[in-house]
N, C-alpha and C positions, 0 to 999 in steps of 0.2 A: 730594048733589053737593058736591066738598070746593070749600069759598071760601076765595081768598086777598084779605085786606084790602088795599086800595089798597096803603097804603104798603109792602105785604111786596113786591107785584109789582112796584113800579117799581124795588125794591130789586134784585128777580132779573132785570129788563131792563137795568137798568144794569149787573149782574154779565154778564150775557149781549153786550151791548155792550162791554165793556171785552176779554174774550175772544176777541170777532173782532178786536177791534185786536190783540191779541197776538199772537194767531195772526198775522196780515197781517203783520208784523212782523217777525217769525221769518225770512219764506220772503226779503227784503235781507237778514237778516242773515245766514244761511246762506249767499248770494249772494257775500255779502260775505267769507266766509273762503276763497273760494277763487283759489288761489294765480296768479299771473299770470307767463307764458313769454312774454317777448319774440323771437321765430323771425327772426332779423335776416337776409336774404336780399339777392344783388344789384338791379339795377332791375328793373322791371316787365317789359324786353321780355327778359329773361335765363331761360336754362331754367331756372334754380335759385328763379327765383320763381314761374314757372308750374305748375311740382309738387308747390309746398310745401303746396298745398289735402289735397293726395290725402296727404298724409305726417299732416299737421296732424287730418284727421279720426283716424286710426289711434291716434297718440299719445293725444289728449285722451281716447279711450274707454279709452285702455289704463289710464291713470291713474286711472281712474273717478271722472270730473267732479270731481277735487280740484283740478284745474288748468283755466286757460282761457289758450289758446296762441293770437295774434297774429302773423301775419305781416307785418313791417316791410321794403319792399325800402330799399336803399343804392343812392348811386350806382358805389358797384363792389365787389366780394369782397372788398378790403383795406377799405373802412369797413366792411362787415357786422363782417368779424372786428375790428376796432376797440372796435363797439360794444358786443359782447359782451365785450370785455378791460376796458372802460370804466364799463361797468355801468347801459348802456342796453338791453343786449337780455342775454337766458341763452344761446341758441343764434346761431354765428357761424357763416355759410357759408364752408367755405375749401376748398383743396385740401393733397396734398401739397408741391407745391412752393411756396404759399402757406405751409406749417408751416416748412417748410428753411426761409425767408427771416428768417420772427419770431423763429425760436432765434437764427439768425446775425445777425440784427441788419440786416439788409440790407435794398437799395431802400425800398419805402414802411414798413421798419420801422426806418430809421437813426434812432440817438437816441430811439429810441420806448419811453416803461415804460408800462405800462398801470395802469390808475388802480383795479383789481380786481385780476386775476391774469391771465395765460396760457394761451390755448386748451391743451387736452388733447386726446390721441386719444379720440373717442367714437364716432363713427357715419360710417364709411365708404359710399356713397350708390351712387355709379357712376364709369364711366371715363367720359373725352371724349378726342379726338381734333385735334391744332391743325393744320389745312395752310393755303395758300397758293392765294387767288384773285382771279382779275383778271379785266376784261372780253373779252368774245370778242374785240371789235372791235382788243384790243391784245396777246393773247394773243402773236401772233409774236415780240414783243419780249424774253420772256422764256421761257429752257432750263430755268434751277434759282432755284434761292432765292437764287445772289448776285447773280442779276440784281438782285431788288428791294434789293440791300446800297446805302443812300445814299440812296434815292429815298422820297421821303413814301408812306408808307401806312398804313393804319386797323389798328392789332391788336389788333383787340378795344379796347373801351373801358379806358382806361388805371386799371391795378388791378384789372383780371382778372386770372383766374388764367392764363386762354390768353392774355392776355397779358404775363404774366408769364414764363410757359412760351418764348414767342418770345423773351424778354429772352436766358432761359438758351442757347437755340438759338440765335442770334445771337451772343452768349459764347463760345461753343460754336466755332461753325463763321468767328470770327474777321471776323463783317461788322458793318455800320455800322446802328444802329438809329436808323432815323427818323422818329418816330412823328408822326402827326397826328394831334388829335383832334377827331371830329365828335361829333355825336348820330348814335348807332345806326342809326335813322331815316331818316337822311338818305345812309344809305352808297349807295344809288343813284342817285343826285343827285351826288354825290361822284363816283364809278368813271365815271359814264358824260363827267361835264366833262372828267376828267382831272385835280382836286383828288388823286386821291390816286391810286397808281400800281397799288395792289393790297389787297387785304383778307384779315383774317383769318380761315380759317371755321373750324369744331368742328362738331364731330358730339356725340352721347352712345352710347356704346355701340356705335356704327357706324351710327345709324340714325336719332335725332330731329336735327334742325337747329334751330339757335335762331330763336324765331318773328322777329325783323326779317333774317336770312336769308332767309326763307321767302316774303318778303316782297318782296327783292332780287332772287331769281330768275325769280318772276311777271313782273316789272318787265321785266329784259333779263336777257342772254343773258351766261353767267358761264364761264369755262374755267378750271381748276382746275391748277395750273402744281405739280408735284412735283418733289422734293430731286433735283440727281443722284446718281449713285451715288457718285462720291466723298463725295457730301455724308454721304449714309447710313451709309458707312464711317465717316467722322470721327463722327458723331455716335453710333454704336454703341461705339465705343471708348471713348468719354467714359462710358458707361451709360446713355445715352437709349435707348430702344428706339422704333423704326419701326413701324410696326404698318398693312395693309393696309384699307381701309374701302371697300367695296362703293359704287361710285356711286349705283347705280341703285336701294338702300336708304334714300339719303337725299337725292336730288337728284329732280327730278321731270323732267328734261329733259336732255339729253347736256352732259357738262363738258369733254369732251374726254380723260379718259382711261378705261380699265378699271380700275383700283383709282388707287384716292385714298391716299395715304401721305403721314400724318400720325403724329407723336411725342403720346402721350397723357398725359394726367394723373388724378387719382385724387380724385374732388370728396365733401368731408365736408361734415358741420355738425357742430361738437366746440364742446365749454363747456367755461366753467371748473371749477377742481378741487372748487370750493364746491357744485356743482348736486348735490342728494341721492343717495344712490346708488342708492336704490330708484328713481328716476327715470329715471337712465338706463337701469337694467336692465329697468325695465318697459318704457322705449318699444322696446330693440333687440327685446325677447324678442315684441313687438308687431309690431313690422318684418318680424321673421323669419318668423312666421305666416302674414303678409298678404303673404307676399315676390311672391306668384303673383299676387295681386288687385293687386298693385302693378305688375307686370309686365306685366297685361293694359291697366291704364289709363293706362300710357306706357309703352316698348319702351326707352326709356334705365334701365328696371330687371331688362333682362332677363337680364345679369349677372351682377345683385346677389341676383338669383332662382334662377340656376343654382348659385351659391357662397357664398352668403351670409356663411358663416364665413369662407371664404378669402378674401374682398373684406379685411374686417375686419383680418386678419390682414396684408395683401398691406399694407394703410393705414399699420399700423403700422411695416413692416419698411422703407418707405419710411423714414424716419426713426425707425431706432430708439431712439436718443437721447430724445427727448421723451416723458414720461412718460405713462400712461395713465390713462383714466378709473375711477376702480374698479367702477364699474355695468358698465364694459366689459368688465374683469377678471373682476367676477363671471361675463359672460355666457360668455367666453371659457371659461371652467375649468369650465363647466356642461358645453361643447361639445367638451372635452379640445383644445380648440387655444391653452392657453397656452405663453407662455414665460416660464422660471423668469429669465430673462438680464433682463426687459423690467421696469420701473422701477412701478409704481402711486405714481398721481399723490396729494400728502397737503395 
C-alpha cells in the first residue's frame, strides 16, 4: 500500500484547495467579460417596451452569450433615443419620423448634439397606425380632425413618436396643436371628465393596441372620429399616406366606424455608428430567422414577417439621407437589396 507522509499530503490538499478556488474564480470572471447592451425602450405601458422580451431573448442567443442586453424603458421615444446618442444605452427606440426630426434638428431635437454620435439606420421593427378617438358619450361633436384643432387632447404621451406623427399632421392640415399631458394611465379618467377632448390611439400593424389602450376600452365606451376626405386629400399630397385598419382586429367592441384610418409610421431601434458590425448583422440575420416565431408571439410583427427585407429597406428610404449601419449594409447586400446611392455610416 503506497504511503504518503503527512506533510506530502497536506501539501497535495492545499494544492487541491487552492484549484477549486481557481476554478470558482474563473466562472466571475468569464462572467465578467461579457459585454453589456443597454435596449433603451419607451415606458413600461408602450408597445415598444412590452416586446422588447421576445426580441431581447433572440439577440442575446444570436450573439452567443458574449453579450448581456438590458431592457431600459424612458419616459418617451425622444429620451430612449437620446440615450443611446448619449451613451447610456447602445440601442434607441425610434421611428422614422423620429430620424427626419434629429437630422433636421427639429422639436425635441433643437439645439441638441449628442454626447456619442447619431442614431443610424439599423433595424426596422414594425408599422403603427396614428388615428383619432374620443368618448362615445361626445362623439357627435366631432365630423374630422379639425374638429379637435384648438381643443386640449392627449397625443400620445409627448415625445412619442405618434405623437410626434400628429405634430407633422397637424402641420400638415394647417390646425392648432394642443396638447395635454397626462399619465397614460389615467386617459380614462381624463376622456370620460372632459379634461381632455379626445385621444390619440395606434395600432401596430393593424392589430395590437397599446396595453393602457386596452385598458381605456374595458373601462368605457370609445368612437373613433376619422379625417374627412378633404383632409386625406391634403395629407396625401403632402406624402403622408392614409392607410385603412380593420376595427374589429384591434378593438374588442364597436367604435363606430368600419375601418379606422390612420396615417402610419415606421418603428426602429437603430445605434450608433460605433456598435460592432458583427453585432448588428448577427442580431438582424437573427431577426430574420425567428421573423415567424416573432410573428406568432405578437401580430404587430406580422409584417416584418411577411417582408422582412422590404421593412428594412422601406426604413431607410424613408429618410434616405441618414446614413446606414454597416451590420445593416452587410445584411442588405447578403439579401441583394442594397443601394449603391445609400451612405454606410463610418
Amino acid at each position: 500500500m503506497l504511503k504518503i507522509r503527512p506533510g506530502y499530503k497536506f501539501a497535495v490538499s492545499a494544492a487541491a484547495i487552492a484549484a477549486v478556488f481557481a476554478v470558482s474564480a474563473i466562472e466571475p470572471a468569464h462572467a465578467q467579460e461579457r459585454n453589456s447592451i443597454r435596449w433603451a425602450t419607451s415606458s413600461v405601458d408602450s408597445y415598444g417596451y412590452k416586446v422588447a422580451a421576445a426580441m431581447v431573448k433572440i439577440a442575446e442567443e444570436a450573439l452567443e452569450g458574449k453579450y448581456t442586453i438590458t431592457v431600459n424603458p424612458y419616459p418617451s421615444t425622444t429620451g430612449a433615443m437620446k440615450a443611446a446618442m448619449d451613451g447610456t444605452a447602445e440601442i434607441g427606440y425610434t421611428a422614422d419620423v423620429g430620424m427626419t426630426e434629429l437630422y433636421a434638428g427639429e422639436g425635441g431635437f433643437k439645439n441638441y448634439t449628442p454626447a456619442k454620435a447619431k442614431l443610424v439606420h439599423a433595424w426596422y421593427a414594425y408599422p403603427m397606425e396614428s388615428f383619432m378617438a374620443t368618448s362615445a358619450k361626445d362623439a357627435v361633436k366631432y365630423k374630422c380632425w379639425g374638429d379637435f384643432s384648438g381643443k386640449p387632447v392627449f397625443y400620445t404621451t409627448a415625445g412619442f413618436m405618434n405623437w410626434l406623427n400628429f405634430m407633422r399632421i397637424y402641420k400638415t392640415l394647417g390646425y392648432q396643436f394642443k396638447h395635454v399631458q397626462i399619465d397614460a394611465k389615467t386617459q380614462t379618467d381624463a376622456m370620460q371628465s372632459g379634461a381632455i377632448a379626445g385621444s390619440v390611439a395606434y395600432t401596430t400593424a393593424g392589430r395590437s393596441l397599446a396595453p393602457y389602450w386596452k385598458e381605456t376600452e374595458v373601462r368605457m365606451d370609445v368612437k373613433v372620429i376619422n379625417p374627412c376626405p378633404e383632409e386625406v386629400a391634403k395629407l396625401k399630397a403632402a406624402g403622408l399616406a392614409v392607410v385603412d385598419v380593420d376595427p374589429k382586429l384591434a378593438f374588442s367592441k364597436d367604435v363606430g366606424v368600419k375601418q379606422i384610418q390612420g396615417v402610419p409610421i415606421l418603428f426602429a431601434y437603430n445605434v450608433r455608428p460605433d456598435m460592432p458590425e458583427d453585432v448588428v448583422y448577427k442580431m438582424l440575420s437573427a431577426f430574420y430567422k425567428n421573423r415567424e416565431s416573432l410573428a406568432k408571439s405578437d401580430p404587430g410583427f406580422t409584417p416584418m414577417a411577411s417582408d422582412f427585407v422590404g421593412m428594412q429597406v422601406q426604413g431607410i428610404k424613408a429618410n434616405p439621407d441618414i446614413p446606414v449601419h454597416s451590420g445593416m449594409a452587410k445584411f442588405l447586400k447578403e439579401h441583394k437589396a442594397w443601394n449603391d446611392k445609400w451612405k454606410i455610416a463610418k
